[in-house]
C-alpha positions in Angstrom: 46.8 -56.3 -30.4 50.4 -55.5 -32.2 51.2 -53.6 -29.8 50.4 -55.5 -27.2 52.7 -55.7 -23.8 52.3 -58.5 -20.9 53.8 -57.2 -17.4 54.2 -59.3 -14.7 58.1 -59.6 -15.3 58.8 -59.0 -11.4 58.9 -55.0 -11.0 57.7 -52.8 -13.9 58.9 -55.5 -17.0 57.2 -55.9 -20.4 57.1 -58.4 -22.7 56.1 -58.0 -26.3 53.0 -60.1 -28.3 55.7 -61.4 -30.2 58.7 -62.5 -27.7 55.1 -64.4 -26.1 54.1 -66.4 -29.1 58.2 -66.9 -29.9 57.8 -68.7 -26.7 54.2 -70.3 -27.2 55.8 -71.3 -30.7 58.8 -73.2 -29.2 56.8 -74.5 -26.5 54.7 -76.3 -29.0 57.0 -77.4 -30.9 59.3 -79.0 -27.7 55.5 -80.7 -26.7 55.0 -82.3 -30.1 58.7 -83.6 -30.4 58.2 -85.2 -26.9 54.7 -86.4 -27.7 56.9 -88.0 -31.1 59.1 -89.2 -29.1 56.5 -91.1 -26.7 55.3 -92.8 -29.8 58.9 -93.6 -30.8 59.5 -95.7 -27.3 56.6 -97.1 -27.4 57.1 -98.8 -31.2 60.9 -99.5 -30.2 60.1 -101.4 -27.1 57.1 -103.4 -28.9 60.0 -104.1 -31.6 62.7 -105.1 -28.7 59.9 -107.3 -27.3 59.1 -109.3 -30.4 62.5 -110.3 -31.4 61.9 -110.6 -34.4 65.0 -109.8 -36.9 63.0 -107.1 -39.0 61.5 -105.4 -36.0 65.2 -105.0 -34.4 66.2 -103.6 -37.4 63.7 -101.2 -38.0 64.5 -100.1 -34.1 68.2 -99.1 -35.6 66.2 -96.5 -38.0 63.5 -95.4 -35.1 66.2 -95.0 -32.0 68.1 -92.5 -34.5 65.0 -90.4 -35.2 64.7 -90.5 -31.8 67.9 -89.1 -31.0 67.2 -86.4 -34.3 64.2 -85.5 -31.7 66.4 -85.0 -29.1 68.8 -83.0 -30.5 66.0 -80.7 -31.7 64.6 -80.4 -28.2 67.8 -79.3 -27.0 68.4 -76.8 -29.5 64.8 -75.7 -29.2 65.3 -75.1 -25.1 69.0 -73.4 -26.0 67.0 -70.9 -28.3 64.5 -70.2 -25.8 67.0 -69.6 -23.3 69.0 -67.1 -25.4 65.6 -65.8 -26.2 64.6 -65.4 -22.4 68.0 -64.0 -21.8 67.9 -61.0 -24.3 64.2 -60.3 -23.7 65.2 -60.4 -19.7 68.5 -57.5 -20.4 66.2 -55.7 -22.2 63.5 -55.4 -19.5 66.2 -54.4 -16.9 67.8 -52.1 -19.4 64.6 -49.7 -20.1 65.5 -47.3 -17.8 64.4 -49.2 -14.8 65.5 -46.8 -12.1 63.3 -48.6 -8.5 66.9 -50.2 -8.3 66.2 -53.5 -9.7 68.8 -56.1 -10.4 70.2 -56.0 -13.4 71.2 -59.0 -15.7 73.4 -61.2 -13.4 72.7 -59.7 -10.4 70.7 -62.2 -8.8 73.4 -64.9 -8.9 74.1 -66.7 -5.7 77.2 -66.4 -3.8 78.4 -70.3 -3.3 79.7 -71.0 0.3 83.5 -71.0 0.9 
């Protein structure tokens, strides 16, 4: 199963078992950040709701953790992006010679 390739890529591309489970990984991850996050917004609107001194204090320490999940998410998405990106020019670089796009080449013209 090392060497196992997924096509399916459009014409002829091939993805690797482990560029799949890079992505599986990361996609995990992102879900149990957001699933955090859930939590998070749930505990800091109980808080806001109380009005209680403590509990809007503690929402100071739980809206930053929140934003540290954030930030995390977005770094996760940037990674798979770059990720996608690379495993996409690589596809289109085998020796792909039916004439498929390369890299870039599907980018739309905007209108005048």
């Amino acid at each position: 199963m090392e060497d196992e390739t997924y096509s399916g890529l459009g014409s002829g591309g091939e993805i690797d078992t482990k560029v799949v489970q890079t992505f599986q990984k990361n996609f995990v991850q992102v879900q149990n950040i957001l699933d955090q996050n859930r939590l998070l917004i749930n505990e800091i609107n109980q808080n806001h709701e109380t009005k209680i001194p403590d509990n809007l204090t503690r929402n100071v320490g739980l809206i930053r953790e929140l934003n540290n999940n954030i930030r995390r998410v977005v770094d996760l998405y940037a990674d798979l992006s770059t990720s996608y990106t690379k495993c996409m020019d690589a596809s289109s670089s085998d020796g792909d010679s039916n004439g498929a796009m390369k890299s870039g080449g599907n980018k739309r013209n905007r209108p005048a």
